[in-house]
C-alpha positions as CSV (number, residue, x, y, z in Angstrom):
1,X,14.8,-24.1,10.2
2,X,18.2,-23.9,9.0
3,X,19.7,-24.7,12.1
4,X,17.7,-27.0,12.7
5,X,19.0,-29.1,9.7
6,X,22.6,-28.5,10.5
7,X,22.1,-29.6,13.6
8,X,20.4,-32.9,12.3
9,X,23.6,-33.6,10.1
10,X,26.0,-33.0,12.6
11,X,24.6,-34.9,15.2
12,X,24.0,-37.6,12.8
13,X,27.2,-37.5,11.9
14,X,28.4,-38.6,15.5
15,X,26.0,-41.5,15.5
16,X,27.3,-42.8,12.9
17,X,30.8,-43.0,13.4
18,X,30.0,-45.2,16.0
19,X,27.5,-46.7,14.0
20,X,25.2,-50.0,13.9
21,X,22.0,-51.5,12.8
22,X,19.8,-49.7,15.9
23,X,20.1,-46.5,14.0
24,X,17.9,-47.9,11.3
25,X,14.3,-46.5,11.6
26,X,11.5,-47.7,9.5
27,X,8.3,-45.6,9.2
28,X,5.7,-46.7,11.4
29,X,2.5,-48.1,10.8
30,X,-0.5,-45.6,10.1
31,X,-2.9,-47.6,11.8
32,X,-1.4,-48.0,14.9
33,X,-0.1,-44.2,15.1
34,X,-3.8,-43.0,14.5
35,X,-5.1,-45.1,16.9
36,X,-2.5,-43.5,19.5
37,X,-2.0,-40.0,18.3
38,X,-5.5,-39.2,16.9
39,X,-8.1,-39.8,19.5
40,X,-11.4,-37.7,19.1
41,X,-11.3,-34.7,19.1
42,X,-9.2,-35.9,16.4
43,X,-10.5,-35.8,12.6
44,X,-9.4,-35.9,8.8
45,X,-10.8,-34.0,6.3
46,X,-10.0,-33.4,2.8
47,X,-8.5,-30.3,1.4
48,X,-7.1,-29.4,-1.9
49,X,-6.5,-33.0,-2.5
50,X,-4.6,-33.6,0.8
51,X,-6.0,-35.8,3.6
52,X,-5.8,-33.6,6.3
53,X,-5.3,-34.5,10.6
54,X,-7.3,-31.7,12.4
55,X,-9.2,-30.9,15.0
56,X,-11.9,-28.5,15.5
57,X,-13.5,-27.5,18.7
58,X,-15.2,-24.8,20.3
59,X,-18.9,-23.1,19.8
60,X,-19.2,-23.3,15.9
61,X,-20.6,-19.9,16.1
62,X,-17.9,-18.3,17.6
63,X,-14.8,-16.6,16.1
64,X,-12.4,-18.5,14.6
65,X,-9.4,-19.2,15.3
66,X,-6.6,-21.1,13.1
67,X,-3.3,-23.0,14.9
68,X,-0.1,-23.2,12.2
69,X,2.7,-25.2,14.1
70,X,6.1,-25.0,13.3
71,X,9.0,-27.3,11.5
72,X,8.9,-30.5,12.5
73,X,5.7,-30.2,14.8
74,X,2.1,-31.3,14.5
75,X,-0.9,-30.5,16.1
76,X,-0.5,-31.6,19.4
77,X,1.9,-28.9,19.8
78,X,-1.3,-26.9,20.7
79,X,-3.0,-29.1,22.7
80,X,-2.8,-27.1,26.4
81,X,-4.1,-24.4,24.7
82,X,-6.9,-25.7,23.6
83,X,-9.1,-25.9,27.5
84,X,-7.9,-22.0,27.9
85,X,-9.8,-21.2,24.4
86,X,-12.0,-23.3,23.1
87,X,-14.9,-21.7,25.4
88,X,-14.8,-18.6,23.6
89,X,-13.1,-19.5,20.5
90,X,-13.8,-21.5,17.6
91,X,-10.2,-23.7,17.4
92,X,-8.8,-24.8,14.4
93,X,-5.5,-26.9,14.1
94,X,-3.8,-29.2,11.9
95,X,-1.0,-31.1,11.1
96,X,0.8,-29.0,7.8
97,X,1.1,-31.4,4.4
98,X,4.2,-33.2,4.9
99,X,4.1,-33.4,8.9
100,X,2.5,-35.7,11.7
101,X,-0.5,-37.8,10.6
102,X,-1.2,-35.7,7.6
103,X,1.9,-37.2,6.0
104,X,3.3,-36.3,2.1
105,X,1.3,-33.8,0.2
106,X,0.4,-36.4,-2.9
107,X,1.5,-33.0,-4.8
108,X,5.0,-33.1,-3.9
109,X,4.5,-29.3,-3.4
110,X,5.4,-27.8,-0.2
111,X,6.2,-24.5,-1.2
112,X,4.5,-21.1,0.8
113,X,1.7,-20.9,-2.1
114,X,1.3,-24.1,-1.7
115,X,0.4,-23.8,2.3
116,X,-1.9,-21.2,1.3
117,X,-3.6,-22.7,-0.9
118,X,-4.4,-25.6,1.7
119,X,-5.3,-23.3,4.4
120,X,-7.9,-22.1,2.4
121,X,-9.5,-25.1,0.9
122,X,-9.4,-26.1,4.9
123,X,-11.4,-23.1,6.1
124,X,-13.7,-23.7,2.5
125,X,-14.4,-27.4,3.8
126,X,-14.9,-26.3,7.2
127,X,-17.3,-23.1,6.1
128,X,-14.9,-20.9,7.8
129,X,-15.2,-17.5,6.0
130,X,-12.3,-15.4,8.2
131,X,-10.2,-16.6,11.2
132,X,-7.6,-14.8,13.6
133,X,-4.4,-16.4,12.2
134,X,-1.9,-17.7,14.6
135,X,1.4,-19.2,13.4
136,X,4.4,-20.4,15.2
137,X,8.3,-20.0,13.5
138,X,8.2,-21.8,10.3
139,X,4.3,-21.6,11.1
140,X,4.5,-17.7,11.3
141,X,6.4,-17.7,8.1
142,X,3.0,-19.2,6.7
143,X,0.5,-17.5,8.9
144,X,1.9,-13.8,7.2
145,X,2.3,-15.6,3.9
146,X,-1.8,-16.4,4.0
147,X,-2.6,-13.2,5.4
148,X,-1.4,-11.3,2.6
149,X,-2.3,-13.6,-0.1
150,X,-5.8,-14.2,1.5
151,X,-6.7,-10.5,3.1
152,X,-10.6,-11.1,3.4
153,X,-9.9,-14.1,5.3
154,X,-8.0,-12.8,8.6
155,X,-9.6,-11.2,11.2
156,X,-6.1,-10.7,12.9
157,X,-2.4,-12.5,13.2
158,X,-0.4,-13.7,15.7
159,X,3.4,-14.4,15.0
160,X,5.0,-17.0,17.5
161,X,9.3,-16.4,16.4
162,X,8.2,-16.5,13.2
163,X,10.5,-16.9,10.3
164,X,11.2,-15.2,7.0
165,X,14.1,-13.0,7.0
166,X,17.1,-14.5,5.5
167,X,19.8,-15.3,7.4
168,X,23.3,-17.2,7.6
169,X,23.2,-19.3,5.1
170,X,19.7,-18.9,3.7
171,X,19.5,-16.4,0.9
172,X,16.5,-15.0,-0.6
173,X,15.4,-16.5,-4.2
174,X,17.4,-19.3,-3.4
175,X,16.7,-23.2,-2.2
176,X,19.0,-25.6,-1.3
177,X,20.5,-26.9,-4.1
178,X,21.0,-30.5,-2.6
179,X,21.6,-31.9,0.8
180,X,24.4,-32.7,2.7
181,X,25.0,-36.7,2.5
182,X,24.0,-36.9,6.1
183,X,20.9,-35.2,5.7
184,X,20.0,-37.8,3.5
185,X,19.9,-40.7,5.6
186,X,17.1,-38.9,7.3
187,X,14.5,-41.1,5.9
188,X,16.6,-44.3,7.3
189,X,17.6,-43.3,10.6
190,X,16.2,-40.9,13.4
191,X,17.6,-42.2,16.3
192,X,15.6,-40.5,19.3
193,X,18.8,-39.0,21.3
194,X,19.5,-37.0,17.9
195,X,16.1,-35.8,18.0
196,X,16.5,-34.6,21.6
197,X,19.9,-33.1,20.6
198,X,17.5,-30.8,18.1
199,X,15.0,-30.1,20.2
200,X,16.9,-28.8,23.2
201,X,17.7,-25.5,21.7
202,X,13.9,-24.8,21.8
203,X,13.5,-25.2,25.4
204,X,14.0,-22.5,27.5
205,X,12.1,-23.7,30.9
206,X,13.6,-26.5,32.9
207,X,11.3,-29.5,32.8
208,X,9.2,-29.1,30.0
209,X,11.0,-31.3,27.2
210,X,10.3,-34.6,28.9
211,X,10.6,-38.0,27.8
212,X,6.4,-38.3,26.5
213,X,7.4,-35.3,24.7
214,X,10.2,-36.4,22.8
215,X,8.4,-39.9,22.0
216,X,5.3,-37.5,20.9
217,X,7.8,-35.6,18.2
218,X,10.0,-38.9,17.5
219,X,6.5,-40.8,16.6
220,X,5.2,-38.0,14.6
221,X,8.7,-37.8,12.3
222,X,8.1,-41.6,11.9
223,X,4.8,-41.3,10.2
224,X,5.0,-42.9,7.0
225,X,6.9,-40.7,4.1
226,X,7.4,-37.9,6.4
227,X,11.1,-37.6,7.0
228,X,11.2,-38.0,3.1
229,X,8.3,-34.8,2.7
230,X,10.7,-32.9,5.3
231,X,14.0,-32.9,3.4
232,X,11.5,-32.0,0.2
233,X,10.0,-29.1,2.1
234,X,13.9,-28.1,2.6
235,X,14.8,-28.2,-1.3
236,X,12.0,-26.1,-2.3
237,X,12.1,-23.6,0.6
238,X,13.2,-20.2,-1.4
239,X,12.7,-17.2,1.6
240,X,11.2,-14.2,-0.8
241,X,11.6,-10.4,0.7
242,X,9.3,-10.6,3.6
243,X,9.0,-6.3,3.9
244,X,7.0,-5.9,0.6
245,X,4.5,-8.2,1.8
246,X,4.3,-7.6,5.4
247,X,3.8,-3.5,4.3
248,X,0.4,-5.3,2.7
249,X,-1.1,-6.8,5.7
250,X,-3.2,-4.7,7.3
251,X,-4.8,-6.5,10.1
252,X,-3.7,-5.7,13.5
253,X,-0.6,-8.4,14.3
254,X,0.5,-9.6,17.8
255,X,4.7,-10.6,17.6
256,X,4.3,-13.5,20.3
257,X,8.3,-14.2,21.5
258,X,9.6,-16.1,24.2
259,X,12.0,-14.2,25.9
260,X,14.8,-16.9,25.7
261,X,14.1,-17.8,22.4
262,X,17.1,-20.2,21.3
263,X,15.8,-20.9,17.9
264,X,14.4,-17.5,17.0
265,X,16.2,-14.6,19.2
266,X,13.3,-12.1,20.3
267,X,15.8,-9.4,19.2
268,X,14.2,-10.7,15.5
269,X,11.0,-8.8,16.4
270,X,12.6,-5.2,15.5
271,X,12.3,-6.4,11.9
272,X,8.9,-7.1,11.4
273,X,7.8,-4.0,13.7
274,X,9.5,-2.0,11.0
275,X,7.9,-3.6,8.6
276,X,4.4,-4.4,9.6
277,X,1.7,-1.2,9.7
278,X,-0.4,-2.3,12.8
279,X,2.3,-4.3,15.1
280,X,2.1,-4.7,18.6
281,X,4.6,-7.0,20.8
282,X,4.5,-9.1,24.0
283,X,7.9,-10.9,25.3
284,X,7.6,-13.5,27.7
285,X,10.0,-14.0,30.4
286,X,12.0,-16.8,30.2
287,X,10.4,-18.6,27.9
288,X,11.7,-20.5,24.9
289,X,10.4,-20.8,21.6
290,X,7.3,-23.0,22.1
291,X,5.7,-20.6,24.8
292,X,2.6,-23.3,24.0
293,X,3.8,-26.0,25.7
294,X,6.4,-24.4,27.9
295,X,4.1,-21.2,29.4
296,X,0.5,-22.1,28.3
297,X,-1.5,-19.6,30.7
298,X,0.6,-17.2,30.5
299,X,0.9,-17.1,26.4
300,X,-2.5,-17.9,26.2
301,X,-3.7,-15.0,28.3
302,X,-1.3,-12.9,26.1
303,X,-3.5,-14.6,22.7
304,X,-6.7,-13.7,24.2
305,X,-6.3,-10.2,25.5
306,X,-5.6,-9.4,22.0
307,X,-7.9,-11.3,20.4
308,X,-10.7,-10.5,22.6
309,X,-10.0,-6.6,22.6
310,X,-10.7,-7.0,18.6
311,X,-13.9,-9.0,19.1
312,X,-15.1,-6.5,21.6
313,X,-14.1,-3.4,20.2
């Protein structure tokens, strides 16, 4: 995530030193961004207070399984997935308080216990009593986060990249303590080459970050209040030690990494298989960071040999 927002103000930055009125960006209208990005199987629920964009499909009496996307994502992130699982699987996904057509938390609060506290509301509503886990980067973060607060509710965890460990710049205990300026003009302007710009580093197979995808993202970051909700989630991001409470989890966990990771390097993986009891790992050849939408057979196969050795076993 933190590169992420440096790269946001520096490329913002250049923009506007040649500057003008078409870097302006209102919010959109709800309405109309339901009616295009929330088609059936589309739904929203409330949970915990927060009016929540999922979608739910697969046998209802088959095991669960719960989609987290990462910073700056939604739902859809998921959605070639979802015709490789949803025969077997119960699928679960959602668009995070303070992302996609979710939009602000009314809370304000988008802190980890936060997230957990939503995810399990969302399984209460949805009379989900235990779900396989899946979380992808800042996602992950969350995924192990739940797990360990909410141990009778995972049946098992997958870990796309995920994050945690501190890092350049990011120190545990501490948040932000304000902005950079530049940063600031996120609610104002998100010009849609600056989103590409950020987006680029995530993309490891030629092809795959297309022009319907970027207008997919670019729509989704201008749903009303959320550029606002992101730079909140930023301020009140404080990392915590992740090896005391990975040492807790005792599921069995699948480390998920794209191979050519630009975001996450797969090298990361060494420090969660020290710290994580029952840890197995699968790299993907040349694959990026979103092996969803860049690989989805292949990472998909990958999520059900694992999960599927657990249900049978």
């Amino acid at each position: 995530m933190g590169r992420i927002v440096t790269l946001i103000a520096v490329v913002l930055g250049i923009l506007l030193v040649g500057g003008g009125s078409w870097l302006y960006n209102p919010d959109l209208p709800r309405a109309a961004l339901e009616r295009r990005w929330a088609p059936p199987p589309s739904q929203f629920v409330e949970a915990a207070g927060v009016r929540l964009h999922i979608r739910d499909t697969g046998p209802r009496d088959g095991p669960a399984v719960l989609l987290i996307h990462g910073f700056g994502s939604s739902l859809h992130t998921w959605e070639a997935w979802m015709p490789l699982l949803e025969s077997r699987f119960r699928v679960v996904s959602l668009d995070l308080p303070g992302f996609g057509l979710t939009g602000p938390d009314p809370t304000g609060d988008y802190s980890d216990e936060r997230s957990v506290a939503v995810l399990a509301a969302l399984m209460d509503r949805l009379g989900i009593g235990k779900a396989a886990v899946v979380g992808s980067s800042m996602g992950g973060r969350i995924a192990w986060r739940f797990a360990a607060a909410e141990p009778t509710r995972v049946s098992k965890l997958v870990l796309m990249a995920p994050d945690g460990f501190a890092s350049l710049g990011r120190e545990y205990g501490r948040a932000p303590e304000r902005l950079p300026w530049l940063m600031r003009l996120l609610p104002y302007s998100a010009p849609k080459p600056l989103l590409r710009r950020t987006m680029q580093n995530a993309y490891a197979v030629p092809g795959v970050l297309t022009d319907a995808v970027v207008d997919r993202y670019h729509a989704m970051l201008l749903a009303p209040g959320v550029r606002r909700a992101i730079l909140d989630r930023v301020l009140q991001t404080r990392l915590v030690p992740p090896e005391p409470i990975l040492a807790t989890i005792r599921v069995p966990v699948l480390l998920l990494w794209g191979e050519r990771d630009g975001a996450v390097p797969a090298s990361h993986a060494a420090d969660y298989e020290r710290a994580l009891p029952d840890v197995r790992r699968v790299i993907l050849p040349g694959i990026g960071h979103v092996p969803m939408e860049e690989a989805p057979e292949v990472s998909a196969r990958a999520l059900r040999a694992f999960l599927e050795a657990e249900a049978d076993g």
